[in-house]
N, C-alpha and C positions, 0 to 999 in steps of 0.2 A: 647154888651159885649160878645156874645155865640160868635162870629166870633172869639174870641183871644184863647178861650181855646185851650188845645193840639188834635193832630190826631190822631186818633190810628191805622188810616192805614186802618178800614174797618174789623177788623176778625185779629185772632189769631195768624195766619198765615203771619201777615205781609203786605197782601194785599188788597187792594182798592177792592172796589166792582164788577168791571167789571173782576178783576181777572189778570193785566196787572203788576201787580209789585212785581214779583218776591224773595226773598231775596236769598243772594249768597250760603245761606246756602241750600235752598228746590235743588237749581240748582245743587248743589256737589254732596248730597243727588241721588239723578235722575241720574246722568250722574257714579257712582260709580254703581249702581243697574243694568246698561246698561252695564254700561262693563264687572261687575259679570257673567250675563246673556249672554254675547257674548263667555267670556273663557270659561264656563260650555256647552256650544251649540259646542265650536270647542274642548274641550278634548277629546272627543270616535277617534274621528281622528287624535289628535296625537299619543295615544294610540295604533292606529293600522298604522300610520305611525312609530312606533319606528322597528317595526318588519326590517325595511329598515337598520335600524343601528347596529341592533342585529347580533354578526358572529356568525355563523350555526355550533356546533359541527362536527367531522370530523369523517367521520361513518369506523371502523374498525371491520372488514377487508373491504375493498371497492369490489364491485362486480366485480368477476371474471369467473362467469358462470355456478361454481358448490354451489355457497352458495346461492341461489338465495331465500331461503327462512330466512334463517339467514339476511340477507343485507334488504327485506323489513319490516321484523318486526322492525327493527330499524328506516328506513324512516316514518313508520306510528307513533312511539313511540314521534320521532322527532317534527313532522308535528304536531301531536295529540296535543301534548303538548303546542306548540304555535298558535292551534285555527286557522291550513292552512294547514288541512288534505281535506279540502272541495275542494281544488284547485287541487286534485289530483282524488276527486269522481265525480266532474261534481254537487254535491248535495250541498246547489242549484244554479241552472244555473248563470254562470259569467254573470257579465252585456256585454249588448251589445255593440260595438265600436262607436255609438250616444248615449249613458247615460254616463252622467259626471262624474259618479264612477269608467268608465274605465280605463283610464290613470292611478289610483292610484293601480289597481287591477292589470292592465298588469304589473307595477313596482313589486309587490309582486310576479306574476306567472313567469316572467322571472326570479327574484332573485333563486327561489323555483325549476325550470329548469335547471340554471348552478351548482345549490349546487349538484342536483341529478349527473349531468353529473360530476362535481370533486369526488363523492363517487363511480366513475366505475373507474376500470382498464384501464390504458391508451391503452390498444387494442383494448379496446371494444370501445371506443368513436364517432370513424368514423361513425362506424353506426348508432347509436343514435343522432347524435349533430344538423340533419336536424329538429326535433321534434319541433313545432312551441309551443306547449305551454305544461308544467306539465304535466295534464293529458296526452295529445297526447303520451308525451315521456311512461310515467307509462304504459299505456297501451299494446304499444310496446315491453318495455321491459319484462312484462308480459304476454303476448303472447310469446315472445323468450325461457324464462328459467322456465315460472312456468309449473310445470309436471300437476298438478294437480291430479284429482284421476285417474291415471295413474295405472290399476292393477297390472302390474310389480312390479311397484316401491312398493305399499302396499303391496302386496305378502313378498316382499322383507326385506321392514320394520317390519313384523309381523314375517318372520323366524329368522332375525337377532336379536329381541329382546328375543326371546323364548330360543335361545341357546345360550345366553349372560350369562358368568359366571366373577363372578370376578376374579379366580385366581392370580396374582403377585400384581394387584393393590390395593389399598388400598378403604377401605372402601365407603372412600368418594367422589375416580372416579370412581368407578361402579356404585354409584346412580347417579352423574352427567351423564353417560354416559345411562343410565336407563331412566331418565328425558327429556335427548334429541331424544331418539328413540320414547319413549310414547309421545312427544310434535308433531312430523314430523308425525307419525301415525293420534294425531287429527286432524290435521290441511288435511291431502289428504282423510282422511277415517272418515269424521265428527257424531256424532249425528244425526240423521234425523228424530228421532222420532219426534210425531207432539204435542200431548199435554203435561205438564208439568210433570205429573205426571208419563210418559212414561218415558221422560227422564230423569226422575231422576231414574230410577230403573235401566234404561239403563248403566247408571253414575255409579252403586251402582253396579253391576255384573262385568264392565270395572275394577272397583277399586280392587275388590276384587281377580279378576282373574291376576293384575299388580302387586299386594302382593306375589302370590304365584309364579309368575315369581322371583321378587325381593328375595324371601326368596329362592327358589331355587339356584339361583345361588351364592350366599353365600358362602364362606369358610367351610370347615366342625368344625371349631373349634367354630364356632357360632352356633352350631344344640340346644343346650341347650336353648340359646335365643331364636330360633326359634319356640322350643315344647312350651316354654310357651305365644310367641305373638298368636301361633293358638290356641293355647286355650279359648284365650281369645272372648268373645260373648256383642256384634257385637265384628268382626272383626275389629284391628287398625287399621288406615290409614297408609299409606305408608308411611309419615312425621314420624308418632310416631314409625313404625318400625324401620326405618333408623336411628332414636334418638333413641335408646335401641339399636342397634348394635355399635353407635358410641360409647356409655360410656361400653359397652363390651372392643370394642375396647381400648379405654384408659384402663383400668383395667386390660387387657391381656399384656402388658407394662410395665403397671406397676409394678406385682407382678411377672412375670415373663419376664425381660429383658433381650433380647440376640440383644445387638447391638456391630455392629462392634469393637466399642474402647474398650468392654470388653475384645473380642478375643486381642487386641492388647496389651492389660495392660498385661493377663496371658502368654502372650508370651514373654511378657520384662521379665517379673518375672521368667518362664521357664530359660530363658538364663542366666539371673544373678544367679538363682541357680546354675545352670550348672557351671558357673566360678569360684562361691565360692567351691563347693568343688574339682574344679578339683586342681593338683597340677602348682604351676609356672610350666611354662615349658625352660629348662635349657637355657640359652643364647647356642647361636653356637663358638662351638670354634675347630680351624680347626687343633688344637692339638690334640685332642680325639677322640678315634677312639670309635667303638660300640665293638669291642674285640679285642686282646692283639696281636692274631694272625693279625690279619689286621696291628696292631698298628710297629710290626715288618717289613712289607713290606715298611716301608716310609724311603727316602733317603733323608736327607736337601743336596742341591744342593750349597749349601752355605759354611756351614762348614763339611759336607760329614759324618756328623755324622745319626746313625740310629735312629727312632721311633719320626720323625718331618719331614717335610716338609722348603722350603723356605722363605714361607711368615711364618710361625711361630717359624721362629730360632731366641731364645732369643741372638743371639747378633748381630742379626738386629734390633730388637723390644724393647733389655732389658729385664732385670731380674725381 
């Protein structure tokens, strides 16, 4: 009688003992897990194949020789940002032409090659466009046009910002223009102090001595602003002085406005004055003379009578 009852297959599972029967569901189960497992193992390379379909911002102004420090802060801003600033350091070394990672890394360094060569000047390209890869090209160009700590050119940068005044500009292109001499100065004449502690004091002298530059060449209508930013202990940062000159600025505008359409309103006004009291002035009439005597010398050629003219003889024109 035991031989009729039902099977249950051996286990909970579905399956017989030896483990050979399956059901369709453990197989779905399996085969879903696997191919989880497969998409999650190939996403990091899609991920960095996307870079391949990504268009590259268009770098302005494009390098023309004398921006050469302008044009690479932007290449690196670029590069940095989408994680293929490395293919320009050499750090760390590309794979070799036998490692299977090549092929997809040369696609990346030639992409990153032609984009550099479209952000130069179409004169400069002949030279550059042999550059077998990124870096080669970077390094080239950088040799070309970086000065480097070039003592001239520092000399240069440190006289030009010391006798920077604002005069006609406005507020806020004399610090832009303040900001771009102190940026060029760190970048050729760096910090070199060795421990931390160095360089900050180093930092802190730099800062303070860029203040008095800054507040120097200032407008003289700002000296007030200025007695009370030096007053102040520690000294502001150059940020918070140039925010207290700028709401100077607004304020000086506003309480006391001398803009052109002003001059132009009191000048409407001047002239309408002027017309209201002046008197009509007479129509012309080629009967009237400015005195009597005068008025006596006119002959009408017309009716030959005296003290008119031709064109005003009433019996040409009417009475």
């Amino acid at each position: 009688m035991g031989d009729k009852s039902p099977k249950t297959g051996g286990g909970s599972g579905g399956t017989g003992g030896d483990g050979s029967g399956d059901t369709p569901l453990a197989i779905e189960t399996d085969e879903l897990s696997l191919r989880i497992a497969q998409i999650l193992e190939k996403q990091p390379k899609r991920e960095s194949e996307r870079f391949l379909y990504q268009p590259l911002p268009i770098i302005d102004p494009k390098l023309n020789g004398s921006n050469y420090s302008l044009w690479a802060r932007k290449i690196k801003l670029v590069l940095g940002g989408r994680g293929k600033w490395h293919h320009v350091t050499g750090v760390p070394e590309p794979p070799k032409p036998s490692d299977s990672e090549f092929p997809l890394w040369e696609q990346f360094d030639l992409q990153i090659l032609s984009w550099i060569i479209d952000s130069m000047s179409s004169d400069l390209v002949g030279q550059f466009i042999e550059f077998p890869t990124s870096r080669d090209l970077w390094n080239g160009i950088s040799r070309t046009y970086r000065s480097g700590e070039d003592a001239l050119q520092i000399y240069d940068l440190h006289i030009r910002a010391t006798r920077l005044i604002q005069g006609d500009q406005t507020i806020e292109r004399y610090y832009q223009i303040c900001q771009s001499l102190w940026n060029e100065i760190d970048r050729r004449d760096p910090n070199n102090m060795e421990t931390p502690n160095d360089m900050m004091k180093y930092n802190e002298k730099t800062q303070a001595f860029r203040l008095y530059q800054f507040l120097h060449g200032v407008d003289v209508k700002f000296d007030a602003v200025k007695r009370d930013l030096l007053k102040d202990i520690p000294l502001p940062s150059i940020e918070t002085a140039y925010s207290a000159l700028r709401r100077e600025a607004a304020r000086i505008v506003i309480i006391n406005p001398k803009t052109r359409t002003d001059d132009v309103g009191s000048g409407l006004a001047n002239r309408n004055q002027t017309n209201f009291n002046q008197k009509p002035a007479k129509p012309k009439n080629t009967q009237t003379t400015s005195s009597p005597i005068e008025k006596t010398k006119l002959k009408c050629e017309h009716c030959g009578k005296i003290g008119h003219q031709k064109q005003g003889c009433y019996e040409l024109i009417g009475y």
